[in-house]
Structure formats: C-alpha cells, structure tokens
N, C-alpha and C positions, 0 to 999 in steps of 0.2 A: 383510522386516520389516513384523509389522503394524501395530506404533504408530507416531508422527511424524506421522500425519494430522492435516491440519486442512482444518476446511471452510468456507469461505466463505459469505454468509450467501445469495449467490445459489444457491447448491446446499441448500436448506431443501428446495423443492418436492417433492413423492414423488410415485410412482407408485401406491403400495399405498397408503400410510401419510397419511388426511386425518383432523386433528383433528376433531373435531364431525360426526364422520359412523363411521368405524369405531374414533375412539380422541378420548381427553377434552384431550390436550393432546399435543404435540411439541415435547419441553425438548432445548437442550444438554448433553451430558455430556462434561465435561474429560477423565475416565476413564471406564473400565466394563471388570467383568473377570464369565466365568460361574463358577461355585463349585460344583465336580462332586461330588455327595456329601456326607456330613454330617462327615467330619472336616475335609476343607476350607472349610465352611459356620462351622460350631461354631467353629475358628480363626479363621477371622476376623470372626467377632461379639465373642470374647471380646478380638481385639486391638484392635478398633476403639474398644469402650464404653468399655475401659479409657482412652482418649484422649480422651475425654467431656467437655467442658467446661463444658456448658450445658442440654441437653436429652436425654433419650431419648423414644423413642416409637415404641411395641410392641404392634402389632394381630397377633392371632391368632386361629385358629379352637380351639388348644389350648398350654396351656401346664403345663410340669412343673418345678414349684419345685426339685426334687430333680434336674432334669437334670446330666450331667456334660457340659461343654462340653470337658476334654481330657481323651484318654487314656492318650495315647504320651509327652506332655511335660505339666510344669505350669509355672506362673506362680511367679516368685521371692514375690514380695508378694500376690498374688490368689488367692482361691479358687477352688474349679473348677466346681463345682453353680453352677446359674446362681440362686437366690434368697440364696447366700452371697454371690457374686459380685457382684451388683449393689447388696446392700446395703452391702457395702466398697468399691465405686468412688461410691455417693452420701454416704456416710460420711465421705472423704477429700476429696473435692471439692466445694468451698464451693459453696453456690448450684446445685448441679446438681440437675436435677427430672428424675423416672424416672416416665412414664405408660403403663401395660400396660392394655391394653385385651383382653379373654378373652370368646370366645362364650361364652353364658350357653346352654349346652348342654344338649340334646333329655335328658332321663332315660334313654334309648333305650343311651347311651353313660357310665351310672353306672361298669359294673366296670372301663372304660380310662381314668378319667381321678381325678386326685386330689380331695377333696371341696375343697365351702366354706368353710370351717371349716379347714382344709387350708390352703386359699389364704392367708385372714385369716391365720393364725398363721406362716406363712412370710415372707409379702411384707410385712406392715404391722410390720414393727421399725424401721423410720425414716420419720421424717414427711415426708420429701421424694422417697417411694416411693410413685405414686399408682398403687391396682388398683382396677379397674371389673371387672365383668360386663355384656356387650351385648347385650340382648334387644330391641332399635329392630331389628324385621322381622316380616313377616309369620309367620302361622300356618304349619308344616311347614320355615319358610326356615331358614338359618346366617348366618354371619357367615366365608365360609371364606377371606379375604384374610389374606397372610403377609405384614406390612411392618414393617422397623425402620427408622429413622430417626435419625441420629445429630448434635447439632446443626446440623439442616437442612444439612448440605453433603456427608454421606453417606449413604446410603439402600442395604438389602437389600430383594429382593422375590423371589418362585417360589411353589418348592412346599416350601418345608422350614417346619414349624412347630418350635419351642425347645420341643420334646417330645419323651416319650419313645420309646421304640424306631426313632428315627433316625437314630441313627449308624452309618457303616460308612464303609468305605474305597471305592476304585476297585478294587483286590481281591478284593472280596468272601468272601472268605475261609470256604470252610465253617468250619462250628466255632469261629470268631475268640473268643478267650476274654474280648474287651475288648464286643464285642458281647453288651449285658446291659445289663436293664433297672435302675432306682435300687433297686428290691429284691431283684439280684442272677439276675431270672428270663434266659437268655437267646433272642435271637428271631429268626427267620430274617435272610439278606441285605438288604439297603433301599437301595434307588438313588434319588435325588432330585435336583433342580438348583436352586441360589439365584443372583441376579445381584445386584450390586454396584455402584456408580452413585455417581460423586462430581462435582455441581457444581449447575446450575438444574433437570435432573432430578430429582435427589434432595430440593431445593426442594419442588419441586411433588408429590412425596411425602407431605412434611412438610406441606401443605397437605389433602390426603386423609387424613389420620391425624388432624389437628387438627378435619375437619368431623365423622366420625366421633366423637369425644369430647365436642364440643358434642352431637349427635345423642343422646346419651346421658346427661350431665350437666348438660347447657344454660349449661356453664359455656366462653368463649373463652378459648384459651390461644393466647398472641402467638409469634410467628414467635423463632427463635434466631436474635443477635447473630452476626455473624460473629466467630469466632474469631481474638484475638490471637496465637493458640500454636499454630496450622498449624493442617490437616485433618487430621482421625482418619480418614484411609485405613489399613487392614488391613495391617499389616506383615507382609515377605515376599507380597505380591497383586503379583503381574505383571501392569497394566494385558493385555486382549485386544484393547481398543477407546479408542483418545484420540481427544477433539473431533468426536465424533458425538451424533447427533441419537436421541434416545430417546423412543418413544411409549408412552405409558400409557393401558390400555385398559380400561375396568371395562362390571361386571353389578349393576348395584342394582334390586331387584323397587321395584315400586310401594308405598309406604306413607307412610301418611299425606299429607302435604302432599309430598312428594316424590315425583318422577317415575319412571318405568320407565328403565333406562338399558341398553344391550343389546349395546355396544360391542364387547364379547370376542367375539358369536359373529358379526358383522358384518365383525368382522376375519378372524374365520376363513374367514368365507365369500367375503370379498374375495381374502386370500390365496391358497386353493386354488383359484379360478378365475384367479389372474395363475402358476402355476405352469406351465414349458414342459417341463424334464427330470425333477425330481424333487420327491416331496413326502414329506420323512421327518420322522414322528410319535411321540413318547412320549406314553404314556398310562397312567394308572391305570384307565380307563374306556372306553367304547364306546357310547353309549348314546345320543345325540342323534341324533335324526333329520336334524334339518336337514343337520347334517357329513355323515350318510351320504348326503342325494340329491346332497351337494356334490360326494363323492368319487367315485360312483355316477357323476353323469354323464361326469367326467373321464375314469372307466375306460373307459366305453363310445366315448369319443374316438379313431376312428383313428391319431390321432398324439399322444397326451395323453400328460401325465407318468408316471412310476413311480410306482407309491404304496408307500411301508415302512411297517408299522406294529409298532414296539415295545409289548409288552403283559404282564402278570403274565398268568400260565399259568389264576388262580384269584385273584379277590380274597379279603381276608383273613375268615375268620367263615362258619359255614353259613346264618346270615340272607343276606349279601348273593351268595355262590357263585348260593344259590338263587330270588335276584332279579335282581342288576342283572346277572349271569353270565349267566342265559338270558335277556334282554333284550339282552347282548353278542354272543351267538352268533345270535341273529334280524339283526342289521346285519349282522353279520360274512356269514352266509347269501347274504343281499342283494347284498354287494361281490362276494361271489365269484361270482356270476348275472350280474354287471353286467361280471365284467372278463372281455371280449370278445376281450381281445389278447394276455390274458397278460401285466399289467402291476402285478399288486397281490399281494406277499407280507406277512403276519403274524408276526411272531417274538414266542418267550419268551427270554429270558435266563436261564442255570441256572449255578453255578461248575461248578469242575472238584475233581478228584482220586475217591476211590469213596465220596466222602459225599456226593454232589452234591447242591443245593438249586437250588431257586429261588430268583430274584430277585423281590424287591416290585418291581413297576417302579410309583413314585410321584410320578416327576416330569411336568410338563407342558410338553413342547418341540413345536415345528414349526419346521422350516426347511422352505424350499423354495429349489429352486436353490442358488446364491449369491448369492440379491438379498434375503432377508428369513431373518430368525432370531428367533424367539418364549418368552419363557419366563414362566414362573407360575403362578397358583394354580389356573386353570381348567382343569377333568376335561370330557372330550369326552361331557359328559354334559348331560340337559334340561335341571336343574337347576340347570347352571352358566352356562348361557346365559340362564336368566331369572328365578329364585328366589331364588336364593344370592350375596353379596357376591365379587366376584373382584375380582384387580388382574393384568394381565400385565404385563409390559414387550415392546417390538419396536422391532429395530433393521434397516433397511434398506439396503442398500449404494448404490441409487439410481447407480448408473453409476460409483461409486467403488472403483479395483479392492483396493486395501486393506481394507475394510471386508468385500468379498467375500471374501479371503482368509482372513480372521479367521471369516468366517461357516462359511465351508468347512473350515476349521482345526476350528472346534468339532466340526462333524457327522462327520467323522473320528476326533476322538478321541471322540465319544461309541462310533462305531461297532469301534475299536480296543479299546475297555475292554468291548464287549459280547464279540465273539470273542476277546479275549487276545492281540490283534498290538497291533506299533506302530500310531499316527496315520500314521505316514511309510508303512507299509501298504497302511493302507485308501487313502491319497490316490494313491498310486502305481496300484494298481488302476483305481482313478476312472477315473483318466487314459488307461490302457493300456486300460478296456474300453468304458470310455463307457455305462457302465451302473451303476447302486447295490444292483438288485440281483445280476448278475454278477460284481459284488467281493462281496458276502456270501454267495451261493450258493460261491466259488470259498476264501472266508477260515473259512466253518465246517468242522469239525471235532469231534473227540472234545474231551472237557476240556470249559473254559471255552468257550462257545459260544452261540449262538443254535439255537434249535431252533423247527422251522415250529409256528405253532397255529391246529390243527383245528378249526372247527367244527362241536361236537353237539349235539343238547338232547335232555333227556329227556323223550319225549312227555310224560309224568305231569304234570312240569313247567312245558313248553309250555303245556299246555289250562289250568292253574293261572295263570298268570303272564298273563293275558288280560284283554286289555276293560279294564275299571275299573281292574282290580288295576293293570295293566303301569303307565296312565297315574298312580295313585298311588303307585307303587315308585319311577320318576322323575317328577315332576312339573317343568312350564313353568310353571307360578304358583302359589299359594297355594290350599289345598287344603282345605277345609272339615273339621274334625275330626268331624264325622257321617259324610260321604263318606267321609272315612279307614275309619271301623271299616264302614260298610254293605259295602265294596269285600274286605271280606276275611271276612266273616259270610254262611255259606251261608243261601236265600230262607230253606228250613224249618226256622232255627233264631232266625228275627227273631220276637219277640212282637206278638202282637197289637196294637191301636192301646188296647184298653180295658184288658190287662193293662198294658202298659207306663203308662198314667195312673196307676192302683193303684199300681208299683212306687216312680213318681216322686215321687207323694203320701206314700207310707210313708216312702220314703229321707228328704224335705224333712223330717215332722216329728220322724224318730226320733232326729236327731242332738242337737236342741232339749230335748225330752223327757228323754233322757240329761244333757243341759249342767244341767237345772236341779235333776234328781233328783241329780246329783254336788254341786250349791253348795246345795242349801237343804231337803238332808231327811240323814239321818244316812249314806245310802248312801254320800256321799264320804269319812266318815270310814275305810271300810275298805278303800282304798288305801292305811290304815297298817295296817306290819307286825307290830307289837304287838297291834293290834286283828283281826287275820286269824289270827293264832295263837290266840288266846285264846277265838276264833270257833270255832275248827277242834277246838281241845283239849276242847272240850264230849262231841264225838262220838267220841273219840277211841275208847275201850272199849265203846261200842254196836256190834250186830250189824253196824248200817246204816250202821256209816261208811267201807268203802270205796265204796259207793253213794253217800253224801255225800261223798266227797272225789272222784269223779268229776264227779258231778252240777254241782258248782263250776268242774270245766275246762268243762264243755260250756257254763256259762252265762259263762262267763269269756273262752270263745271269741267267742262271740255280743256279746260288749261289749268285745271287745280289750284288754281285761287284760292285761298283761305278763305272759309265762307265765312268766320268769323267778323271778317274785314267787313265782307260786302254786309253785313248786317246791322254790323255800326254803323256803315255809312249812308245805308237806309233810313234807318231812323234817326237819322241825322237830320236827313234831309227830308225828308216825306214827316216827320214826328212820330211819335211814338204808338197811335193805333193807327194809322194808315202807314206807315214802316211797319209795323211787326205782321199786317196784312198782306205787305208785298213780299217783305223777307219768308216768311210760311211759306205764301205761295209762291214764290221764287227756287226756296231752297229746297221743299219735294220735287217742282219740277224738273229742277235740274237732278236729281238724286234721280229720277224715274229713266231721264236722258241719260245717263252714264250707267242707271242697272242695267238699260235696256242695249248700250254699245258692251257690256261686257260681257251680257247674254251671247252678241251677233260676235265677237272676236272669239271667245273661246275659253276653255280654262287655260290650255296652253299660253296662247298669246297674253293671257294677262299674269300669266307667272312670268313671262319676260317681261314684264311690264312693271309687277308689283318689286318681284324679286323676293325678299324674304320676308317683305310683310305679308306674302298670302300665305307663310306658312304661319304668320301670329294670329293671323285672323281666321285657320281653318279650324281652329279649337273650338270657337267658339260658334262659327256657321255652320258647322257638320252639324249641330242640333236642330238645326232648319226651324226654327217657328220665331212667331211672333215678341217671346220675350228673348229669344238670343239676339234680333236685331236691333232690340230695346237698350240690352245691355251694350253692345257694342256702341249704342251712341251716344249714350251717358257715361261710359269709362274707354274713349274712344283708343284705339292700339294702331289707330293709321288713320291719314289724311282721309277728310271728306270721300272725294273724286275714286282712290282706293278702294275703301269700304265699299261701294255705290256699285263697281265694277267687279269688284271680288262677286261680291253676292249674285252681281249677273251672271259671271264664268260660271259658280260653283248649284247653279239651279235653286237657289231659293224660292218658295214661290212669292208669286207678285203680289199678292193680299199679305203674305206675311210682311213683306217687305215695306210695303207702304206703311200697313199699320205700324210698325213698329219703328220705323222712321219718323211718321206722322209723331208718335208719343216721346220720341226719343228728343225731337226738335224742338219741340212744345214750348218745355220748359226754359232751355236754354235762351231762345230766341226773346221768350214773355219778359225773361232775366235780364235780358241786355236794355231790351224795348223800356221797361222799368228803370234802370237804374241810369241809362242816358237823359228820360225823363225827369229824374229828381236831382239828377248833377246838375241838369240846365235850370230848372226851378232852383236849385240852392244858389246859383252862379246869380242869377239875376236878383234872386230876394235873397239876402245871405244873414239870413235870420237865425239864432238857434231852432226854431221848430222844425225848417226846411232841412239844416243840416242834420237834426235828428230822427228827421224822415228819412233823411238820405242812407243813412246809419242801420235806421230799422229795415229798411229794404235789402240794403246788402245781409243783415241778420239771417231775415226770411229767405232771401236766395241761395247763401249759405246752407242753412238747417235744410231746407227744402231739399239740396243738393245729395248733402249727405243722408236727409232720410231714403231716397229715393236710392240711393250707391247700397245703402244698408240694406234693402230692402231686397234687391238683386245678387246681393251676397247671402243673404239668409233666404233668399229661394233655392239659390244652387248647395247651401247647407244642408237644408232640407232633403234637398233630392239624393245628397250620400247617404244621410243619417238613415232614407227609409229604404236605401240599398243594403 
C-alpha cells in the first residue's frame, strides 16, 4: 500500500532536496497524485474548478478558450470548452474570482495560438473572470510555467498547458477520432504529465501565481480563505503520495529589480550526481549543456548509473527539427562518446497497429532510483535553465520505503504505457534483471513499443547551426535583438555603416511624411471609396488606363494601401473581367515591386519596419517554397505591402514567390470580381433568381474558401503525422 504515510516532522531533512540552494521552498502535502496524459489531466481540472469556492489562478505559457476538457463523458450541469466552463462555475458561484495569467507571446507563434481579440471576446463575459497577458521578462524569454491553483489548498503543475492539441489517452490510439483540434483539425499522439498537490504545497503555489500577477499588474491579490465546504480534490484522483513533503523548484532570468533564480537546473544537477542504479528521463528537448557534462560524466563512471532517455523522434515544425534537433543530436553524439560501459540508451515512443505514429513525448520527468521523482515545466534545454520561467515539483523518498514504492510504481507505469505491458511488468522485470535497461531491451517488441534513437546530423546543417547561431537557437540569457538577426545574416549581405544611416534616415522620416500628408493635404481624403472610384472612372475609356490602373497598385504598394480596396474599386469601375484582369495584374506587380524593395533594404531594415510582424510571418517563410507563400495569402497574419517585403528581406526565391502569390490571389480577387458582379445585376434586376444567384455565389466563395484553408491545414497535418 502506498498511501497511509505519515511523516514526522523529524524526517523533513533530505539528502537531495535543500530549499535555498537547489529549490525555493519544501511544503507538506496531505496528498499528491501524477496525472498521466491529458484526459487524465483535463478531468481533473475540470472536477476540481468545479468545487471552487473562492479563488482560481491559472499561469500559463498558452491557453485555448476553445479547449475541450472532456470527451468520453460530459458534465450534467457544466460545459466542456474550458472559456464556457469557467465562465459557468464563476457565474454560479458567488464571490469566486478566476485570474488567468497567459504569456504574452513571441509573434514567432501567431498561426498556433488564438488571437487577442480572441482572448477579450471569450474570457471577458463576466467581471469576476480576470485575463492578463505577461510580458515582465527579458528580450527572447517566455513565461513557460504550467500552474493552477484552486482556492489555495489545491494546486496542478508539469508540463500540460489548457491548450490545444493536448489531449490523448495513455493509449495513444493511432487515428483516435476524439484526438482533434477546436477546429476539428486532427493531430498526432501527445504524452504529457501534470501533478496534483493538496495542502501547504499547493499554498506555496498560490503564493508563486500571486507574485507573478503583482509582477504584472502591480495589483496584490490576498491569499484564499480556507474552505467551509471541503477541498476541491479531483474526484475519482487516487491519492499516489499522502503526507509527503514537496519541493518547488523555479528558473526566473534576471529582470529588472529582480534576481536570476536557477533552481531547476541546480536540481537537476544535484540529482543526477546523487543517482547510483538508474536515471530515467522524459524530454521534449536535449539541448543544455550543463545536463549533458552532468550525464557525460556519470557515463564515464565505472560503476555509475543507467541513463534511459525518452525523446520525440523529431520535434514538431521544420523551424525547430532544423535547430534545436541538430543541437539535440550534437549532445546525444557526446553521451554516446562518453558511455564507456555501455550504460546509456535513447528511446522514441511510436503506437501500434499499421498506422503507426509517433509519440510527442512532452512531458518533463526524472526519476532516479527510488529516492527522487521530478515533474514539470522544464525542457532539458539552455533556456529552461536560465531564460525562461519554470516551476517543477520533486518529491523524495529520503529513507521512506513507501514513498519509494510509489516513486517506483510511477516509473513502471510510465515505462509499461510506453511498450504496451502492465506496470506489474515492468516492476517484475526490474527485479528479476536488476537492470532498466534489460527490462526494456527484453519488454520491446513489435506494436506499441519504444524504438532506439539514432543520432545524425546533416552536415549542411551542422556547419549552419554553429557559433553564434547555435548559442541564439538556445540561449542561457537574454539575447540582444541586433545579435538575434546579425547571427543568422550571411557577412556579405550586411550593408554597409554609411548605407544602412541613409536607410534609417529615410525609414525615420517617411512614416511622418506620409502621417501628415494623410491628416492635412487632400491625400487622405482618398482612402474613401466613393472618392477612388470617381478618381478611377475619369480614365476609365482612355488608352492609358490599364497603365493607370496599374500605376495605382504599384504606388499603392509602396504606401500600403489595402489592396483589398484597390480591387473593389477596380472592378467597380473597369467591371468585372477587365477589373479582375487589371486587379491580377496590378496586384502581382506591385507584390514583385515591394518583394524586390525588401530584397534591396535588408532583413534588418525591414524588421524596423515590420516590427513584430516579421516574427509572425518567419514561421511560416523559414519553409521557403511555393505552398508556404500559398498559405500565407489565403490565411494572411500581416498586411499585403509586409508579406511582399518580408519575403524579400528573408530570401525567398522569386519563382516561389510569385507562384505562390500568383495562386494565393487568384481566388480571392475571382471572389470579389464575382460577387461585385452579381450585387450590380441583383441591384438593377432585383428579381428572386438574381438575388439567389447572388446567394449561390457567395455559397461557392465561401465553401471554396474554406475548402482551400482545409486543405492547407491538412498538408501541414500531414507533414507532422509522417514526422
């Protein structure tokens, strides 16, 4: 039996585990159970809030108003989306106050995440629903700590953010039909782990959530009353651990008046130097130095531990495959140089049957032995040791063989649900081989399995991923945004010291120049569309006006005019197949004029220019081809004149460019050119046919639209699924 512990207050002292040195505090916890997965995670947030009485409080690095928190069962009385959800349990419940606290995130991560505007309209329907954005951090950092808090006497923390594409089972189910995004996309396997925490732990939670919220609103929000009406413990949660002692360990970068705090990788490195038999790892990442000379040395230990390390085969996206991926396989290199004995193996996780996938592996575990168990937010990465906000939790067993039991109990069934046996399994093995990796060398198989991973790199990308770049891919501090773009701009494409003056001179006053020629000369009157038509309709039957109806895109480019505008008012006036003739050719021209000025300015200059839209649109242009400029203009994430110029700073080539421009305008332009058409036929003949023409076309512009969005979401589907 593992619960029924109790520990006395002489058994605090730890061997691993000192507050103020590798962790910020060491609270009691009554209970504490780990939460394997996002359907076991997602239940029990939703049964816990629902038992709310007083406070919530909900740091994250992402949050999806639209999440489903169940999907096998639902709630008699409750919704299942968690922004219905929470706004019905603070609706019903008098005096309860809900604070969601959401990184105020890099642009870099516009097409994964909902907008602002988004958030507002979701979350702010009741006034005692308080949402922040947290941007209190350095230049380059996150805010990447997972913590709820439930009136201060329950507390979650790991790796699971209340976002989307997290949910799965222990299962893992190829093909799971419930595995689907809020817009129905669906998305590979996802393995994660949340822990659970009911009593002075979860206190001192509540404590970290509340300094974070002052940090950011300079407003103090007072501790939760203890509860008249019990604890909102997770119904159906089998405590794993009663009356143990819980350390909370964080990473906050230096900012402002506030210190460096470096707790998480201090633990880690305490920990894998007190490990004797084994040290088994989950990771999303690989990529700290420090952990590898930590692990490095151990291997080279004649009599040192086993090292396991669980890993995603490929993290998700070709930006990071082809960064923090060949910075993964440079460590990985290393351990496998360093293990002398034959003591360090790498697994992926893939399901079973003949669809087989990979597993995301997302979560963040160490165990070692059975004396210490790890869980939370921190990636064995630079940046989560000194950049990035982290929170772990770790629990010790310190000479208590219950606690050990339970520690051992977990790493069993993590390692049971990777090969597809029981826990009862893997522990039996344990025992009979006296080895961890012996029971998984001995427990894989076909199916559901762990499969070894290789380290490779592709030179190409090796000599690329170097020097400057690597240490800016991951960074240990805070990272200068000059240093950012000089680290990834070849010498001979940096301008000179006296052109780049020029450049910044012109940039400064041309925006000024335009502000005043728009409020105080007639220019701004023709931002109206009456006034651009009646502009246009002068030349309408002169030789020279497809000349002039060009001439207006290319200057219209050059001052970022809505091209939308200029294309109604094309075919306004030109009609509808000699408008959508001009508008085409109009609107590549100008897009070819402003790729071709963004080529000649620079990437620099036009990151002063774009500002934080070049970091929304580098996600999606670092893929460089034909359908990434496709997608960008069919789900556009920044102005015309932007897009056009980005693409020229960041080297696209010009056949992709076009083409995909060319395919991307097509539609939209055919669309306007059409239904300008059938508005004017309906206006003049206002017959039902006409207006049920008018109907049908908007139908097909519609469907067209979003077949075409589908279409682009299930290619980049695709390309995870076959990662």
């Amino acid at each position: 039996m593992i619960g029924g512990l109790f520990l006395n207050d002489d058994n605090t002292s730890s061997q691993i585990l000192k507050p103020g040195n590798n962790c910020w505090r060491l609270e009691r916890a009554n209970r504490a159970a780990f939460l394997v997965d996002g359907e076991a995670y997602f239940k029990a947030f939703h049964s816990a809030v629902e038992q709310a009485q007083h406070s919530i409080l909900i740091l994250g690095w992402d949050i999806n108003s639209q999440l489903r928190l169940l999907r096998d069962e639902s709630s008699d009385s409750l919704p299942e989306t968690l922004a219905d959800f929470l706004n019905n349990v603070v609706s019903r419940q008098r005096g309860l106050q809900v604070y969601i606290l959401c990184w105020d995130f890099a642009m870099i991560y516009a097409l994964e995440r909902e907008w602002l505007p988004i958030y507002r309209l979701s979350w702010r329907t009741h006034r005692r629903l308080h949402f922040e954005m947290d941007d209190q951090h350095p230049a380059g950092a996150s805010h990447h700590q997972k913590v709820v808090v439930i009136d201060n006497a329950v507390a979650f923390a790991g790796g699971f953010d209340l976002s989307k594409q997290r949910w799965d089972t222990p299962e893992h189910r190829p093909n799971d039909e419930r595995r689907i995004d809020p817009d129905g996309t669906p998305y590979p396997p996802f393995h994660d782990i949340q822990m659970v925490a009911e009593g002075p732990a979860a206190a001192a939670l509540g404590d970290l959530a509340r300094e974070r919220w002052y940090r950011v609103t300079g407003r103090r929000l007072p501790p939760s009353e203890t509860s008249n009406y019990g604890i909102p413990w997770p119904k159906r949660v089998a405590p794993d651990l009663e009356n143990v002692f819980i350390a909370i360990a964080r990473t906050e970068p230096q900012f402002k008046s506030y210190p460096e705090i470096r707790e998480v990788e201090r633990l880690y490195l305490d920990t894998i130097a007190a490990a004797q038999r084994f040290i088994y790892i989950e990771n999303q990442y690989l990529t700290a130095y420090q952990i590898k000379e930590a692990l490095a040395a151990r291997l080279q230990e004649p009599q040192g531990p086993e090292v396991v390390l669980i890993l995603p085969l490929e993290t998700n996206g070709w930006l990071e495959q082809n960064t923090m991926d060949i910075l993964r396989w440079r460590v990985l290199n290393g351990l496998y140089e360093a293990d002398q004995h034959d003591r360090l193996r790498v697994y992926y996780p893939v399901t079973s049957g003949p669809s087989s996938q990979c597993i995301m592996v997302h979560s963040k575990v160490l165990v070692v032995d059975e004396k210490l168990v790890r869980i939370g937010s921190s990636n064995l990465s630079n940046r989560s040791m000194g950049l990035d906000t982290e929170c772990d939790l770790a629990v010790e067993a310190n000479g208590n063989s219950s606690v050990a039991a339970a520690i051992a109990q977990f790493r069993n069934r993590l390692l049971g649900e990777h090969l597809g046996v029981k826990p009862q399994e893997v522990a039996q093995a344990v025992i009979q081989k006296g080895s961890l990796i012996a029971t998984i060398e001995g427990l894989r198989g076909p199916g559901r399995t762990l499969k070894k991973l290789e380290a490779h790199i592709s030179p190409k990308m090796d000599k690329w991923v170097s020097g400057t770049r690597a240490k800016i891919i991951d960074p240990e501090y805070a990272i200068d945004p000059d240093r950012l773009a000089d680290g990834f701009i070849p010498p001979e494409q940096r301008q000179s010291a006296s052109r780049q003056l020029l450049l910044r001179i012109f940039i400064f006053i041309i925006p000024f120049a335009l502000a005043a020629a728009w409020r105080w000369t007639p220019l701004g009157e023709w931002l109206d569309l009456q006034t651009l038509v009646n502009a246009a309709g002068k030349f309408k039957g002169s030789a020279g006006a497809p000349f002039f109806a060009i001439g207006i895109y290319l200057l219209a480019g050059l001052l970022a005019i809505p091209i939308t505008l200029l294309i109604i008012v094309t075919v306004l006036v030109f009609g509808s197949v000699t408008g959508f003739a001009y508008a085409l050719t109009g609107t590549m021209l100008s897009a070819i004029l402003t790729y071709s000025l963004g080529r000649l300015l620079g990437r620099r200059t036009i990151r002063r220019l774009a500002g934080k839209r070049l970091n929304q649109l580098s996600r999606r242009l670092a893929q460089q081809g034909i359908l990434t400029v496709l997608a960008v203009r069919l789900i556009p994430v920044a102005p015309f004149t932007v897009v056009n110029m980005v693409a020229g700073a960041s080297h696209i080539r010009f056949r992709d460019f076009t083409i995909g421009t060319l395919l991307g305008i097509i539609p939209g332009t055919l669309g306007i050119a059409l239904f300008i058409h059938q508005v004017i036929a309906a206006i003049r003949n206002p017959t039902p046919l006409t207006f049920g023409i008018l109907t049908a076309v908007l139908g097909i512009i519609a469907l067209g639209m979003l077949g075409i969005r589908w279409w682009l979401r299930k290619h980049d589907e695709t390309d995870v699924v076959k990662n």
